[in-house]
N, C-alpha and C positions, 0 to 999 in steps of 0.2 A: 478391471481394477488396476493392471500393471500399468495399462496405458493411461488411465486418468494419474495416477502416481506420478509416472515420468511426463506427461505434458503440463499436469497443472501444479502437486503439488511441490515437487524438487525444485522449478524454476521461483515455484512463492519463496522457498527457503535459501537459495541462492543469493536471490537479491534483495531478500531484507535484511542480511548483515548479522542474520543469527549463526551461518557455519562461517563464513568468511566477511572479514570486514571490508566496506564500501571504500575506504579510503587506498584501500591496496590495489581495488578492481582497475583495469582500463579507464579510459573517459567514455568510449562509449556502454559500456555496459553500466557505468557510474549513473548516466544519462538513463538508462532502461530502467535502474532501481529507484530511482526519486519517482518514476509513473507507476510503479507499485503500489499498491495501498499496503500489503504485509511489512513495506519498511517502517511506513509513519506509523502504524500498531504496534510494532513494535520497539519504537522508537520511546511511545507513550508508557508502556507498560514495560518496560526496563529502568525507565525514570519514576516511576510509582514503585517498581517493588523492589528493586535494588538499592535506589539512591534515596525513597521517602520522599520523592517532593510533590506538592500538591496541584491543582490545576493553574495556579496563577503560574507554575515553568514550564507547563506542556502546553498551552491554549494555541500555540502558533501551531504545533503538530495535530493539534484536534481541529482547528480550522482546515487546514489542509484535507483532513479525512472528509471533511462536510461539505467542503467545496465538490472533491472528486465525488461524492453521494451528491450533490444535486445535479453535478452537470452529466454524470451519466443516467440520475433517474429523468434529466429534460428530454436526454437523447432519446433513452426507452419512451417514454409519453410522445413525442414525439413519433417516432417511427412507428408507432403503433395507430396513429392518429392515419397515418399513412396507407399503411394496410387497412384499415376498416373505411376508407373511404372508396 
């Protein structure tokens, strides 16, 4: 449990900009948190339940999430196609 904690879930909460904001980080770690998906979630869900606003101000952050969802579920499909052959 410690180890899943410190590999997956601190570095999710680092570089979504929930304990420390993005704009203060490096450039490269600035770089490592936009290929996060926990940024762009919470990116969406800070602008719904803080600020009220509807899908027509978030659509460019929800595209982003559905991009990173299909081009890793082609990898997955993909590399899966690979081993079964």
């Amino acid at each position: 449990m410690f180890t899943s904690v410190i590999g997956l879930f601190l570095p999710t909460l680092l570089f979504s900009g929930f304990l420390f904001p993005i704009e203060n980080m490096p450039l490269p770690l600035q770089v490592i948190a936009n290929v996060v998906p926990s940024k762009w979630y919470y990116l969406i869900v800070k602008s719904i339940m803080i600020k009220g606003l509807g899908f027509s101000f978030v659509w460019k952050e929800t595209l982003v999430l559905v991009g990173m969802t299909a081009a890793l579920l082609g990898i997955s499909i993909y590399k899966f196609k690979i081993r079964l052959a």
